[in-house]
C-alpha positions, 0 to 999 in steps of 0.5 A: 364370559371373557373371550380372547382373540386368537387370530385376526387376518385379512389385509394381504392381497387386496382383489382388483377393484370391481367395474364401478370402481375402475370408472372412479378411477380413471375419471379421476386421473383425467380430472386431477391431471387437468386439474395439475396443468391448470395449476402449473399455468396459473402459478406461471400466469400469476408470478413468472412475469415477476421472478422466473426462479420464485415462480417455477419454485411457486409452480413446483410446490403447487404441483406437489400439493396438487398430486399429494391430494389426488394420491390422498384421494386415489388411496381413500377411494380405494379403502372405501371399495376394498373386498377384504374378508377379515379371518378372526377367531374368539376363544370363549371359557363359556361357549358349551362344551362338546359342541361343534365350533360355530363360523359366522360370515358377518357383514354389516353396513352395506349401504349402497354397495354391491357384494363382490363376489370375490367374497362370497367365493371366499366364504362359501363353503365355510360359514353356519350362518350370515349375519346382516348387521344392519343397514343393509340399505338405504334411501335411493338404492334399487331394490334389484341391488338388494334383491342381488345381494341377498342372493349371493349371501343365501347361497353362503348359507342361512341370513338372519338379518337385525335392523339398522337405522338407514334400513328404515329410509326404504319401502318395508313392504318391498324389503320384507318381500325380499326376506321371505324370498330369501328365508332371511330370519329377521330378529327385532327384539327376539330370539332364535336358537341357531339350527343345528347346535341343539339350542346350545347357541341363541341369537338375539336380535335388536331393533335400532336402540342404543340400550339393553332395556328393550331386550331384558325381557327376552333375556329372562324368558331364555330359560336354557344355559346356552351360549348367548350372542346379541346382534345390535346395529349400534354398539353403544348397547354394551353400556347398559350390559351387566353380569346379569345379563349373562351376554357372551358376546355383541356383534355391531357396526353402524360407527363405519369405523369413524370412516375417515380417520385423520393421525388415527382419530375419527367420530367414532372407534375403529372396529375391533374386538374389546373386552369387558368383564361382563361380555365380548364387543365385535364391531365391524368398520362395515363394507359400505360408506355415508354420504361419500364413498371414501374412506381413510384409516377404516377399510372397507371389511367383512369378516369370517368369525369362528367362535370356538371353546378356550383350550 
């Protein structure tokens, strides 16, 4: 069941940022060049008086401290909001032979982003299925900006959708309202063969859970030799996956990457694929953020995933 990726892209060309960011931007210019002038004047206030060369010495590395924070800042904003769709291709000894290679957009982590549309220009046209991994939502974001997201990624092609922690944060009502609209197959510890691979491909959904045990009844009752793809909000799932299980492949997100990554160390593991004996983790860094809407060594990213037979 080991796997092996192919090709990864996707940091080249970053589109121009939409509106929203565009305002970040410039407000935070303007404040961080008053926020410059207020420290030239200070130093000057504070020490000129004394000695006029220690003082413009003082004012100079001031100035420096203060423009590498507001560049440190400009570069984090950006990674937060970038459009990235990363091309990876996974290569399985397992994935059922005869059978039409499988292309996946998968995107997790939304939060309270809206979905750029230079990414669904991106992947129209090229994707079988969409895969939501996960916090699609959360507390204090307008249904019309998820009703608009779901939108544009049924018009890519079927959703299926699995259940992050924040998406609890909402009213379920409204939000399963939306899913009916958009004929999103919602997966909490189920299963569903994927249309049009002739139950060769099956797709099992967890709810929010950090262990394999809710899911082994279902993965007992699957009777047919086909390809298996386990959807989890949170990866730590993999701990508990043996040879048993008979999982060719996980796709997460919910660790953001770590977010923000000082020297490459975070929280959490940059998104990636890992390799086990007995399975294939995929986690996305996700296209949103927590708590504040910045990022550093862990971009903003979706990703066009095509799964094929190892040649």
């Amino acid at each position: 069941m080991s796997s092996l990726l192919i090709y990864w892209s996707g940091y080249s060309n970053i589109p121009p940022l939409n509106h929203s960011v565009i305002n970040i931007e410039a407000v935070f210019w303007r404040h961080a060049y008053v926020k410059m002038r207020t420290v030239q004047y200070s130093a000057y206030c504070f020490i000129g008086q004394k000695d006029e060369n220690q003082g413009d010495d003082m004012t100079g590395v001031l100035f420096f401290v203060a423009v590498a924070g507001a560049a440190l800042f400009y570069v984090m904003v950006r990674a937060a909001f970038e459009n990235t769709v990363q091309t990876v291709v996974l290569a399985f000894d397992d994935y059922p032979d005869g059978v039409d290679d499988l292309s996946i957009f998968f995107i997790s982590d939304i939060h309270r982003r809206s979905i750029h549309e230079s990414i669904i220009e991106k992947v129209r046209g090229k994707a079988d299925a969409v895969i939501i991994g996960g916090d699609l939502t959360e507390r204090g974001v307008p249904f019309s900006r998820v009703k608009d997201n779901l939108r544009k990624l049924a018009d890519v092609a079927p959703v299926y959708f699995i259940w992050g922690n924040n998406d609890y944060e909402v009213d379920l009502n409204k939000l399963e309202s939306l899913f009916f609209e958009f004929n999103v197959t919602v997966l909490k510890n189920s299963s569903v063969y994927l249309a049009g691979y002739d139950r060769n491909i099956v797709l099992i959904g967890t709810d929010f859970i950090d262990t394999i045990q809710p899911l082994r009844p279902i993965l007992h009752s699957i009777k047919s030799p086909a390809f298996r793809i386990v959807l989890s909000h949170n990866p730590a799932i993999v701990k508990g996956v043996s040879h048993a299980d008979k999982l060719s492949l996980i796709m997460s997100g919910h660790t953001h990457g770590g977010q923000i990554r000082i020297f490459g160390i975070g929280p959490y593991e940059k998104g990636g694929v890992k390799n086990y004996p007995w399975t294939t983790l995929f986690v996305s860094n996700g296209y949103g953020t927590s708590l504040l809407p910045l990022r550093l060594g862990a971009p903003a990213e979706v990703h066009l995933i095509t799964l094929c037979k190892r040649r």
